[in-house]
Structures are given as structure tokens and as C-alpha cells.
N, C-alpha and C positions, 0 to 999 in steps of 0.2 A: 870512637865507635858510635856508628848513629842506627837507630834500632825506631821502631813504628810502632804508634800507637794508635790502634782504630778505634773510634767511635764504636763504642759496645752496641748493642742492642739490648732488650730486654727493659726492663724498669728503669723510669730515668733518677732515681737515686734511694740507696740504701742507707740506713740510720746504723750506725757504729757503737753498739752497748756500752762501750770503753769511754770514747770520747765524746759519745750523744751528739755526734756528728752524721749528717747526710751525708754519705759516700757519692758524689754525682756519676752516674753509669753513663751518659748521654750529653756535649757538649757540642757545642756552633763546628767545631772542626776538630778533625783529627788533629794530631799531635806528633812530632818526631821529636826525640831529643839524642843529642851529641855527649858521651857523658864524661870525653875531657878533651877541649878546646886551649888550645895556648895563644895569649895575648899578649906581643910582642910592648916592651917597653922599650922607653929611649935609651935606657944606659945597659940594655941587654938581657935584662932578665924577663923572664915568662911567666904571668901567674896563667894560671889554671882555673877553668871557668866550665859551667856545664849548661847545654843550653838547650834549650824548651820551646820547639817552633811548630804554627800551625801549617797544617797542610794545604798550602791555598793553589787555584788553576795558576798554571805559568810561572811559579816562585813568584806570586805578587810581593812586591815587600811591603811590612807591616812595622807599628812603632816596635821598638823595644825599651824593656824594663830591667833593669839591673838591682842586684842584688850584689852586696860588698862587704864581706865578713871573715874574722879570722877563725871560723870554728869548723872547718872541712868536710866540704861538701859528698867525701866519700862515703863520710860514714856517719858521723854524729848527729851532724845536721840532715842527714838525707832524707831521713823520714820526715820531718818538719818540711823541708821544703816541697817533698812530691805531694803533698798535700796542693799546698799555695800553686806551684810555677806550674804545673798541667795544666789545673783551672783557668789560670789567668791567659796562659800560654791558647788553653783550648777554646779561649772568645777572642782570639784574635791578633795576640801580642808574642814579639819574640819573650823569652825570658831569661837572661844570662847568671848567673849565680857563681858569684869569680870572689876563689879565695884571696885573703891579703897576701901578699910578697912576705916569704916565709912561713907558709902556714897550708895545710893541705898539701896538694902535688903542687903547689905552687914555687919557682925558684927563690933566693935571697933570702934574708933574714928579716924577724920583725924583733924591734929594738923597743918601741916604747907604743903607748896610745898616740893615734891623732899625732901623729906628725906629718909634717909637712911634705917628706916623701911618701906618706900614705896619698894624703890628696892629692899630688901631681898622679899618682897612678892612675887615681879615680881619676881624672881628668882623660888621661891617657884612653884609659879603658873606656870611656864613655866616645870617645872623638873615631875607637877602633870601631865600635859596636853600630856606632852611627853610619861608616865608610862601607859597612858589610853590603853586599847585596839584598841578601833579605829584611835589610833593616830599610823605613823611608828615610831617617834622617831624625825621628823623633823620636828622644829617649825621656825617660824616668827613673828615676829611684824611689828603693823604696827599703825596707825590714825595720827592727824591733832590735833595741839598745844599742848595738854597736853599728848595727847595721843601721839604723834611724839616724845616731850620731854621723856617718860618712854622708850617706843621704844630704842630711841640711846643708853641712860643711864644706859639701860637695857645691850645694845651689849655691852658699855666700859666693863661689870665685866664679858662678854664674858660666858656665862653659855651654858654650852657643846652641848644642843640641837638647840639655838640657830644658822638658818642656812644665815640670809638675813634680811634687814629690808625694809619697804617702808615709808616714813616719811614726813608729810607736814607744812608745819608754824611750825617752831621751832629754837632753836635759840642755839649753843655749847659754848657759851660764854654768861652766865646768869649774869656776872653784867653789862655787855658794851653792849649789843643785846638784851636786854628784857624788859619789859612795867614798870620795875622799875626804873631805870636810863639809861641817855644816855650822853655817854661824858661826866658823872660825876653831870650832872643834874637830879633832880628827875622830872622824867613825872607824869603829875594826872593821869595816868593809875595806877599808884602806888596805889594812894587811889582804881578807879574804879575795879581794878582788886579783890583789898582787900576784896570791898566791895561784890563781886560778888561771892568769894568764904567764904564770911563771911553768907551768905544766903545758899549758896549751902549743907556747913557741917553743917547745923543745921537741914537739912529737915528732915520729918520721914519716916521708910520706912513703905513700903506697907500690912497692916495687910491678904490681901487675902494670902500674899506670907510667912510670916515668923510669922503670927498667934497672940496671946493677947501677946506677947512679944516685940509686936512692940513701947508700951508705954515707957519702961524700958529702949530698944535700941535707943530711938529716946532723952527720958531722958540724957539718958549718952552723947548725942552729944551736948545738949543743955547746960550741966552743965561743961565739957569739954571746950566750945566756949571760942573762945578769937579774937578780930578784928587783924588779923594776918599784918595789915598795923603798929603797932607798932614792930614786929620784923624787920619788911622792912626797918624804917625808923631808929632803930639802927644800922644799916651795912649801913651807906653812902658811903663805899671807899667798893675796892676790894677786899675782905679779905677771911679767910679760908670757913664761912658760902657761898658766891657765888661760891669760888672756886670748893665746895664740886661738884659735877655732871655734871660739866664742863666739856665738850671733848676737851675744846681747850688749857687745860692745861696737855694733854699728847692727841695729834690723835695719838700715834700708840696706845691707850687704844683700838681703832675701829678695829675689825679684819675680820668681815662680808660683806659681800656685801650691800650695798645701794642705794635705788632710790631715790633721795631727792626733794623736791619742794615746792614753794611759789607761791606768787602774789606781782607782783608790787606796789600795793596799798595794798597792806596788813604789819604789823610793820615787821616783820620777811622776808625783801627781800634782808637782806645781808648773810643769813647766806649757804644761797646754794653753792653759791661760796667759802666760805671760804670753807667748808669741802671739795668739789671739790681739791681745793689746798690744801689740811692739811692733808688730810689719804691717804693714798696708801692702797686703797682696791680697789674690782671691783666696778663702780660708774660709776652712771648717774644722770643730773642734768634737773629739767625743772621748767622755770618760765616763766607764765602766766601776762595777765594784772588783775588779779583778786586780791579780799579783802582776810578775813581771810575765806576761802570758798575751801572745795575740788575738785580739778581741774574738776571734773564731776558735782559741782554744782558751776559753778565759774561764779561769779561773781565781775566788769563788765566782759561782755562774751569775746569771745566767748569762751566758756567750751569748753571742748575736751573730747573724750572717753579715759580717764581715768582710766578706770577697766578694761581694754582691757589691757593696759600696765600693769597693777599691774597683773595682771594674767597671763600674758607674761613672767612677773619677776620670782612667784613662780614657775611657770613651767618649768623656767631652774637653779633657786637655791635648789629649794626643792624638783625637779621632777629628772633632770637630765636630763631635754628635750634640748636636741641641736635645739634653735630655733631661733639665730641668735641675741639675745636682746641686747649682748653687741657691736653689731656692730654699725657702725655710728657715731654721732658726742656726747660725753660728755656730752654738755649742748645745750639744744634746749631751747630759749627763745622768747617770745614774741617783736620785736621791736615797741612800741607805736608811732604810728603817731600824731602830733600836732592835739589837740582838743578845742575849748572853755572852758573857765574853768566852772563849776559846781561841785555840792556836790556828783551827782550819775551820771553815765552813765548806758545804756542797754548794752552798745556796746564799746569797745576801738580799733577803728580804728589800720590798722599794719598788721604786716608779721610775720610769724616764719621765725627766721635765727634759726643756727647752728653754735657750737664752735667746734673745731675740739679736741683741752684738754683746760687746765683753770691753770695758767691764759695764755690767747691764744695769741699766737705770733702776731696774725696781729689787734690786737687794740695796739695804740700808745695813751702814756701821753701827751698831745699839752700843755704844760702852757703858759699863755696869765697874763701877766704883767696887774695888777690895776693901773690906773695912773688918776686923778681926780674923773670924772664919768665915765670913761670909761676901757670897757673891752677890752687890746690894742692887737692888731695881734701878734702870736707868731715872727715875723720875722722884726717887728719896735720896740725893747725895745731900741738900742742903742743910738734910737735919742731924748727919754725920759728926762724930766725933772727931780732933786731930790731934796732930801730932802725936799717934802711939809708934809705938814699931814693933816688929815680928823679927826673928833670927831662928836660922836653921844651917844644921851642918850636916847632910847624909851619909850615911854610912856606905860604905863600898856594895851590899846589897841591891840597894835600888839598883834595878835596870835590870835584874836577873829575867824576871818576866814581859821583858820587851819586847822579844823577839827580833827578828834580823831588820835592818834598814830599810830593807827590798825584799818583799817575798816572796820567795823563790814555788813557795807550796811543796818544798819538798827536800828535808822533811816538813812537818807544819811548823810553820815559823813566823804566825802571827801573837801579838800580844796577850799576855794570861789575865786572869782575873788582876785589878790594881788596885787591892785593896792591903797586901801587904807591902808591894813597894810605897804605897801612902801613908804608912806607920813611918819612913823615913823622912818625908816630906814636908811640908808644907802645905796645908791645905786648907782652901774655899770653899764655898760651896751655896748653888740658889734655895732658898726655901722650893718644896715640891712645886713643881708648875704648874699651875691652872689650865694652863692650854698648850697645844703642840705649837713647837718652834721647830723651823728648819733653818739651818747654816750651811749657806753655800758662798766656799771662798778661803780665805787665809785671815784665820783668828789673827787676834796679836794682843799682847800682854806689855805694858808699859809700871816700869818700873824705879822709882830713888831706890837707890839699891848701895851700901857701902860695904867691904869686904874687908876681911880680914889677913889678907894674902896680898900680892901681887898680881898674881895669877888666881883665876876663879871661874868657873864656869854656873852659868842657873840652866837646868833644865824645864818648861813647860809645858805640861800635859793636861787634856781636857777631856775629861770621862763622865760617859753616860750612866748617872748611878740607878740603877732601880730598887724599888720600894722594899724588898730584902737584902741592899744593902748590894748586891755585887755589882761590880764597875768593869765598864768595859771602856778602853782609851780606843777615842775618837780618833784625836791629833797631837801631833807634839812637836816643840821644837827647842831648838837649843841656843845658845848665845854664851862664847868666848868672850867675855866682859873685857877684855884690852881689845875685842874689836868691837866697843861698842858702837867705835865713831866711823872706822874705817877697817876694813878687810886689806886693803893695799899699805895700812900705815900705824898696825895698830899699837897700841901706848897699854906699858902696865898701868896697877891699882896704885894709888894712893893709899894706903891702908889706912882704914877708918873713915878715911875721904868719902863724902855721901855723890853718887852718878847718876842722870838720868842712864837707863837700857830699854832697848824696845827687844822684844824678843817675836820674831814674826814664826806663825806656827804652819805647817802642811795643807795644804787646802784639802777641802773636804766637802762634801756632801751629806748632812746628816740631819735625820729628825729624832726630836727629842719628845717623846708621848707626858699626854697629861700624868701628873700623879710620881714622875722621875724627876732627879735633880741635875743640872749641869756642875760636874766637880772642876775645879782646877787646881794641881798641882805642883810645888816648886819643889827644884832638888838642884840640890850641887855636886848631885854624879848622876850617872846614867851607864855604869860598868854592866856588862861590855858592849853594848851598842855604840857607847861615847870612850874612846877615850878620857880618861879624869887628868885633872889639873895635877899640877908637879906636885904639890902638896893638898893636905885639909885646909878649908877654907870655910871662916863662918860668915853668914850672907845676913846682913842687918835691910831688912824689908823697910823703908819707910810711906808707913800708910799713903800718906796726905797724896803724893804720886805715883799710888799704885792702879790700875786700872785695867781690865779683859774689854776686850773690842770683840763683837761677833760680827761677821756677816752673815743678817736676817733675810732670809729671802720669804714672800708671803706664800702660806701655803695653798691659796687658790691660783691658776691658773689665769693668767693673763687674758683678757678678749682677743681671738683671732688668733693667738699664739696655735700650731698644730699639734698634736699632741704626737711626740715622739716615739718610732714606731723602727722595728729591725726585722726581717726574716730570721728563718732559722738556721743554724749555723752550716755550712757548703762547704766543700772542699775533695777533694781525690781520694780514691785509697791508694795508702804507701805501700810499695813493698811490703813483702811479710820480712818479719823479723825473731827468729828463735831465739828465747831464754834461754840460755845453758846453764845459770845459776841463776837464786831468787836475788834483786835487791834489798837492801839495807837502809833503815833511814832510824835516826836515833834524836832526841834533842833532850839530854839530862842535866837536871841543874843539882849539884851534890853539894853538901856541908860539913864541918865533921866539927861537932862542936868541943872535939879532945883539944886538935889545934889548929880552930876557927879556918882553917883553909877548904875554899870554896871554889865550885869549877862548874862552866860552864859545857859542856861538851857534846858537838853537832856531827854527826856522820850522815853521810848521803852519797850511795853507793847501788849505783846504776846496774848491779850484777855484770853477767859477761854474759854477751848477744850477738848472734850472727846475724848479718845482713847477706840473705840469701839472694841477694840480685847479685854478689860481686864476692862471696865466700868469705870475706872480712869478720875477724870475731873480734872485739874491743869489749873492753871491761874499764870500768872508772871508779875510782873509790874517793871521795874526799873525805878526808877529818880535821873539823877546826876543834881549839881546845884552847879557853879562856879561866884564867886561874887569878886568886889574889890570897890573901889570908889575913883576915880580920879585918881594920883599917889601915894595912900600911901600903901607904902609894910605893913605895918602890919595891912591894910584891908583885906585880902587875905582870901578868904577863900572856903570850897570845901566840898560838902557833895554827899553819895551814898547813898543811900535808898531804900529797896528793899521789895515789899512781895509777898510771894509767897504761894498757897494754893493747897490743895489736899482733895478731896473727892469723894465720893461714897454713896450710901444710907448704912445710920448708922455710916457713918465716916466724918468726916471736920473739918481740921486742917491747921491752918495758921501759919506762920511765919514772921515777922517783923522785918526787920533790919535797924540800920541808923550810918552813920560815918562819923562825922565833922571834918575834918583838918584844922588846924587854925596854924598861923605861928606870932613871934616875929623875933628881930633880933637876938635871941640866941636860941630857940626853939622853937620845935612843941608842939602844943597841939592837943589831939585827941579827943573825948566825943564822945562815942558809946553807943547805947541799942541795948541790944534784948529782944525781948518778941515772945511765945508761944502760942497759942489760940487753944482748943478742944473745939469744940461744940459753938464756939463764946465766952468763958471764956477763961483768961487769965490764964495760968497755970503755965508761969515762966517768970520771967522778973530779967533783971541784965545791970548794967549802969557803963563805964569805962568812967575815967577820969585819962587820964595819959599824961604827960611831956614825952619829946626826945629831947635830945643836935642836935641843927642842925650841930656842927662839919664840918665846912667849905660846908653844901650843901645851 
């Protein structure tokens, strides 16, 4: 169906009280979009793709932008995109927005992340897009996590129309950077993630769009399913399977231009930098104080206009416009000002600075010697005590107030006050500071470290104390001590055996005010953010090699540096969309001190909403729930559970999912169902119970 969008008249843009977004009334050109197009593949199947064109004299053809994601375009995503693809679409560009194979009204099955038969599609689809008539021949990609990850993935095999990408939350190092391990530790994102695309490939698609076929197509996904967190959890090390889509196992695979970006509170805030430093291509870098959220819906704020820059972008990679974009400074970042700690902010206090390249000359490594409790001045090590040492064993606790990996903002799922996960720890700390410091970059913490286990993990965190005492974490990171040497190869403890470890921490952006203290914290759990070590393990500190590294950046401003600068946030209005029920958002940490069993439990539950452009009502409910009791590691345990439903009059069908991880000191166990529901009948149900070697995680 292709349907006409005029250039309004009246005001050329309305502010949105919701999302404190300009609604733009008035763009360079009308608009048509197609809202389901089939794109023929080689081995037969069709994905489904909706597309966003300007109205130009004669069918001029114009570049086009692709968009590649498995979260369907009918309904979930649709408001998110009509925002983006009109805009972009309405300065000039096609816009295509093409479900993955299985997913949406698209045909086939999707099987796991980033496979290999994902990219030939991308390829595929990019080679059709280009052959279009309306298309010149010059394409781009572009979206935000999964769609940023196809994006890059897509440039490494370099496919000839491909001219620029713009890319946000994503990660070019998939076993060290992404919500499955970290430092060789598995995150419960591992499961949440699992779970979340173990709901997603089973939905059905939309019978208005792809007709009584849709029982058959939605059949095959359901009979296909598999809870994709037992492949996860066989590749505990770094091996050919993560390696596979990796850019950081060859940046010159990158040969396009790139805009890349994050959020500081979001999991994906190291990886802007790296690529910055790792391809020599044209590049630009920007990182926000935002979650996982595109910088025009970024949240905490403040957002920035956003598609003013991405369309800046295409207009001089795919236009050929000389319009100044690569000028200025590399990487424009947010510096966070010192805030009280909570779980959400509206707002993250700070400045845009500017890097002039990356990694930029005028930030300095300061390391600061550990010596008792304290965090000692880089310029007194010599008058230092040695040989002491420090030991700590955390209790299952810490990590309670961590909040999620990646924050999602919803529910709020940023870090709490850390001052009672610091009763479990280890802890440093600088005498009050004389003067404001800003760290911009990736801390790092080096450590002689000897354990008491095999197996052990240290967690490191770095909080901004202030002068009544509450702590708010900066950054943190973690280290699987068998990978202290190698990710690909790594080797138990020696027990009692003394190791060097470095533990590299989240890069970050942050100033520290006169009169607060910089804390650092050690812990050998991080329940539930980290999965924990097969057993307790006690962690003997040895001073003489212990040591925090910051990256000091000055807090004046460079000579002739510009000083970094965004409009205000742009974009479309979506479709309306009715409430038919309120949503639901929970995040409760519980204890029962009868029989010490403690639980973590997050709900986030979308209510049920029709999309009044197409009659569609979908409703989503997640529930994770994180349990242990007392100190015993093989209480552990972690479930996602998801349902999700769609209907219309003479249609209503649900889906059910649920995935329990449960752990000994030698393996995982998983126990997953899914079940099917047409009409409020049960129409397929299936139940795994499978084992996985934890193999040193």
C-alpha cells in the first residue's frame, strides 16, 4: 500500500510535551511511503521492508538508507521509526526499514544473532535497494543496537553500494563488549537478552499484511525456536563463534565513512572510542549522558538534535554536498557533572567538550598507588609502606544496587546509593580534593592479586563520594581472573599463587568537585549484574602492585578547540497510538532475614496499545527475577519470562515464554517453555531441559 504524505502548512514545527521533541510540520519534500514491500532473496525467501520516499519532479532517483532490524516494523517499532524515516526521507533520501528473515511479515526463520546468513541478506537487500529505480545507486545504513551492529557488519564485507554508515549503541568486539560477557564474566544480560529475543522470533506476523499464510509462517518460527542462551553459554571464552562479526579482529575490514555514538549510562560506552582509534576511515565520534536511547530520544537528557546531524552526514557521503561535516573536533562528548546517586535522572548535569582526534593528546594517565584505604597522590608513592596485604570475600549481596548492564530507563535501572554494597567490599579512597578533576576515558585498576579458588572473579568500581557521605558509581568493571592473560585461552588459579590482573573499567566522562572524594571499590561478586564464580573465593590484595590509573583530561579548554554545540531535538510526529491498559514498571530488591533468601525482581510491562494507523493492539509484559539465599553459590538462580500478544477483531494470539538458569559448581542448567495461544487455545507448547559445562565461567 503506498499512501501520500504532503507537506503541511502552518508552523514549521511543534514541541511534543512527552518527548520535549520538535514535531517538524514543514520539510524540503513531500513524502510517500509503501508500508510493505518484499525483498526477494537468493534461496527464495522474502523479507518485508517499508519504505519512505520523497516526492521529487520525474521519479528523480535519490541515495537510499536502510534500516535492518529484527523488531517489526508493523507495530513495535513503528512509532520509533516514523519519527526518524519521514524526516530523513523528507530532505531527500529513500528510506527502507526491512525486517530480518523471520521476524515481522518477513519469511524464514531467525535462528541466532549476527549470522552469517543475516549479512548475506544485508547484502542482498542492500544490492536490491540500489537496482531500484528510485534509488541512484548510493546507499547507507544506519540504527541503534542491533540495527548499528548489521550496520558495521554489513560495511566490514564492504558491498559496493554501500557509501557511509551512522551507527549507535553497538559494540565491534562481541565477546569482551557486549551484554554476554564481560572480562570473561557472564552478565545476566546473557540470560535477559536471551530471553527477550526468545519471545521476539517466535511472534506471528500480521495476517492483514501477508494473508491466511500467516498461520504456517508463524508455525515455522515456533517449531524452529530454541532458547538461544544455551548457545551463549557454550562459547564461555573467545572463540571463532564471537570472533565471527567482529570489526576488532581486522578495522581495516571498515572502509566507509562513520558516525558512531552512545550514552554513558547505556552498556555500549566503550566502544565509540575504540573504533575512533582502530579504522582510519572518515569518523566522527559522540557520546551523550544518555541509556540505550537515540541521541534524539536520549535519555537522561539532554537530547540533542540528532537527525539534523545524520542528515548533514548523508548529504555530504551520499550527496556530495560540501557542507563542512567533517570539520571540528572527532569526538564531542558529554562531561557529567557530580550528581546524587539514583536509579533515573530527567537531567545529567555537564558541558559538551570536544576531542580534537582520539586517543587525544591532552588527557594524561595520573596513576595513584593503593596503599591501605587509601587512594595515595600520584607524587607520595616513595614514602609508602610495603609489603602489606588486604583480603576480601563478598557476600552474595553486593550488586543488589547495580542496576541493569545497559539502561534500558525503563523501569529505572540505573545504580543506587553504594554505600551499602561498600560494607561488602574493599575499599580506597582519595583524601577530599582540593580542586575539580575530570576523567575522560577508561580507568584501569592493576592488581597482585592471589585467590583462594580456582576460579574467582574481582569486581571494580569507582564512586563519586560526597561530603555527607553518599556515593554515587561512576564506572566499573569486572575481570574473570583465569582470563587474566587471555579471553581465547584462559588458565585456572593456582590457589594461593600470587598474579599480576589488570582490570580495565567503562569509559566515562566525569568531574569530580572540590571538597568530594574519588572511591574505589573491590568485590568478588557483583550478584545479579555478574554472574558469580562456581564457589566463594577469598582475594588476597597485595599492596606493593596494586594501583588506579585515571584518565585526567584538563579542565580548561584547549586554544581554538570549538566549543561543542547540537540543536534541539527534530523529528516527525508518529501515528497516534491508544492506551487500552496503563503500563507497569517495578524494580524490587527483597530479603527475608527468617531464611536469608534474597530476590531481585524487575517487571516492565508496555500495557496493551493500538496502533491506529493499521488497528493492531499488542501488549508486552517482561518479568526478570534474580534469587539466591544467603551465601550459597548453588542457590543462584535467574529467570526471563515474557508475553507478548497481538490482535484485531477475528485475530488474537499470544505468545509465552520463560528461561530459568540455574547454576552448580560444574554446570549450567537451563529449563525453558514456550507455548502458542490462538483464540485463547493452546496451539504449541515445547519444554528444554538442557546442561552446559561452565568451563572455567
Amino acid at each position: 500500500m503506498t499512501s501520500r504524505v504532503p507537506a503541511p502548512t502552518g508552523p514549521d514545527v511543534r514541541k511534543d510535551p512527552a518527548t520535549r521533541m520538535r514535531f517538524v510540520e514543514q520539510l524540503p519534500h513531500e513524502t510517500e511511503v509503501e508500508d510493505h514491500v518484499t525483498i526477494p532473496m537468493a534461496d527464495g525467501v522474502r523479507l518485508s521492508a517499508r519504505i519512505w520516499r520523497p516526492v521529487l519532479p520525474d521519479g528523480e532517483p535519490v541515495p537510499a538508507v536502510v534500516e535492518y532490524i529484527p523488531y517489526r516494523k508493523n507495530d513495535l517499532t513503528s512509532t520509533r521509526d516514523a519519527i526518524h524515516h519521514p524526516y530523513i526521507a523528507g530532505h531527500g533520501y529513500a528510506c527502507v526499514r526491512v525486517d530480518l528473515r523471520g521476524t515481522g511479515e518477513s519469511e524464514g526463520v531467525l535462528l541466532d544473532e549476527y549470522l552469517e546468513q543475516e549479512q548475506r541478506d544485508a547484502e542482498e537487500v542492500l544490492a536490491w535497494v540500489a537496482a531500484q529505480p528510485w534509488c541512484d545507486g548510493n546507499t547507507g545504513m544506519m540504527g541503534i543496537s542491533w540495527g548499528a551492529f548489521a550496520a558495521l557488519q554489513t560495511a566490514a564485507r564492504r558491498p559496493p553500494s554501500l557509501k557511509a554508515i551512522v551507527i549507535a549503541s553497538f559494540t565491534d568486539n562481541r565477546y569482551a563488549d557486549d551484554m554476554h560477557y564481560l572480562g570473561g564474566a557472564m552478565l545476566s544480560d546473557n540470560l535477559a537478552e536471551a530471553g527477550t529475543m526468545f519471545a521476539y522470533a517466535t511472534c506471528p506476523p500480521d495476517p492483514e499484511v501477508v494473508g491466511e499464510r500467516w498461520r504456517d509462517m508463524w508455525r515455522e518460527r515456533l517449531e524452529s525456536a530454541r532458547p538461544w542462551v544455551l548457545e551463549w553459554l557454550r562459547h564461555p571464552h573467545r572463540d571463532a563463534y564471537w570472533q565471527h562479526a567482529s570489526l576488532s579482529e581486522d578495522y581495516a575490514q571498515l572502509q566507509c565513512p562513520v558516525l558512531a555514538s552512545s550514552g554513558w549510562a547505556d552498556g555500549y560506552s566503550n566502544a565509540v572510542t575504540r573504533l575512533l582509534a582502530g579504522v582510519d576511515v572518515p569518523r566522527k565520534g559522540l557520546i551523550g549522558p544518555w541509556s540505550h536511547k537515540l541521541p534524539h530520544l536520549g535519555e537522561p537528557g539532554p537530547a540533542i538534535g540528532y537527525l539534523q546531524e545524520v542528515v548533514k552526514w548523508w548529504d555530504h557521503w551520499l550527496k556530495g554536498v560540501d557542507n563542512g561535516v567533517m570539520d571540528g573536533p572527532m569526538l564531542r562528548t558529554w562531561m557529567q557533572e557530580s550528581v546524587p546517586p539514583s536509579t533515573s535522572y530527567e537531567e545529567r548535569p555537564g558541558r559538551w567538550v570536544a576531542e580534537p582526534s582520539w586517543p587525544s593528546p591532552q588527557i594524561k594517565e595520573v596513576v595513584h598507588p593503593l596503599r591501605g584505604a587509601t587512594i595515595v597522590a600520584a607524587d607520595e608513592e616513595e614514602a609508602l609502606p610495603r609489603g602489606r596485604t588486604r583480603t576480601v570475600q563478598s557476600p552474595l549481596s553486593v550488586g543488589q544496587f547495580a542496576g541493569k548492564w545497559a539502561s534500558y530507563n525503563a523501569p529505572p535501572d540505573l545504580p543506587y546509593d553504594q554505600r551499602e554494597e561498600d560494607g561488602g567490599s574493599l575499599v580506597f579512597e582519595t583524601e577530599p580534593l582540593t580542586e575539580r578533576v575530570e576523567i575522560l576515558g577508561s580507568p584501569s585498576v592493576d592488581l597482585e592479586v592471589s585467590a583462594s579458588a580456582p576460579v574467582a572473579q574481582v569486581t571494580a568500581r569507582i564512586s563519586d563520594v560526597a561530603p555527607d557521605g553518599r556515593a554515587t558509581r561512576v564506572t566499573y568493571g569486572v575481570l574473570n581472573l583465569t582470563h587474566r592473560e587471555s579471553d581465547e585461552h584462559p588458565e585456572p588459579l593456582e590457589p594461593g599463587r600470587r598474579y599480576p590482573a589488570r582490570i580495565t573499567l567503562n569509559g566515562v566522562a566525569q568531574a569530580f568537585p572540590p571538597g568530594h572524594r574519588i572511591r574505589l571499590s573491590l568485590s568478588t561478586s557483583y550478584w545479579p549484574l555478574v554472574w558469580p564464580a562456581p564457589e566463594p573465593a577469598l582475594l588476597t590484595i597485595h599492596e606493593d602492585g596494586a594501583a588506579l590509573t585515571l584518565p585526567v583530561r584538563p579542565t580548561e579548554e584547549p586554544d581554538g578547540m570549538p566549543q561543542a554545540s547540537f540543536g534541539e531535538p527534530e523529528g516527525c510526529r508518529p501515528p497516534p497510538v491508544t492506551r487500552l491498559t496503563e503500563p507497569e514498571q517495578a524494580w524490587n530488591v527483597s530479603r527475608s532475614l527468617v531464611d536469608y533468601h534474597s530476590a531481585l525482581d524487575i517487571v516492565k510491562d508496555r500495557g496493551r496499545q493500538r496502533y491506529e494507523d493499521n488497528g493492531i493492539e499488542v501488549g508486552l509484559r517482561a518479568c526478570e527475577r534474580y534469587t539466591s539465599v544467603a551465601d550459597d553459590f548453588a542457590s543462584l538462580s535467574g529467570r526471563s519470562a515474557w508475553t507478548m500478544t497481538f490482535s484485531r477483531p477475528g485475530w488474537d494470539v499470544r505468545v509465552e515464554t520463560s528461561t530459568v538458569l540455574t547454576s552448580s559448581a560444574d554446570t549450567f542448567t537451563v529449563d525453558a517453555t514456550l507455548d502458542g495461544y490462538e483464540d485463547g487455545r493452546r496451539v504449541f507448547s515445547r519444554t528444554w531441559n538442557e546442561t552446559v559445562p561452565r568451563n572455567l565461567a
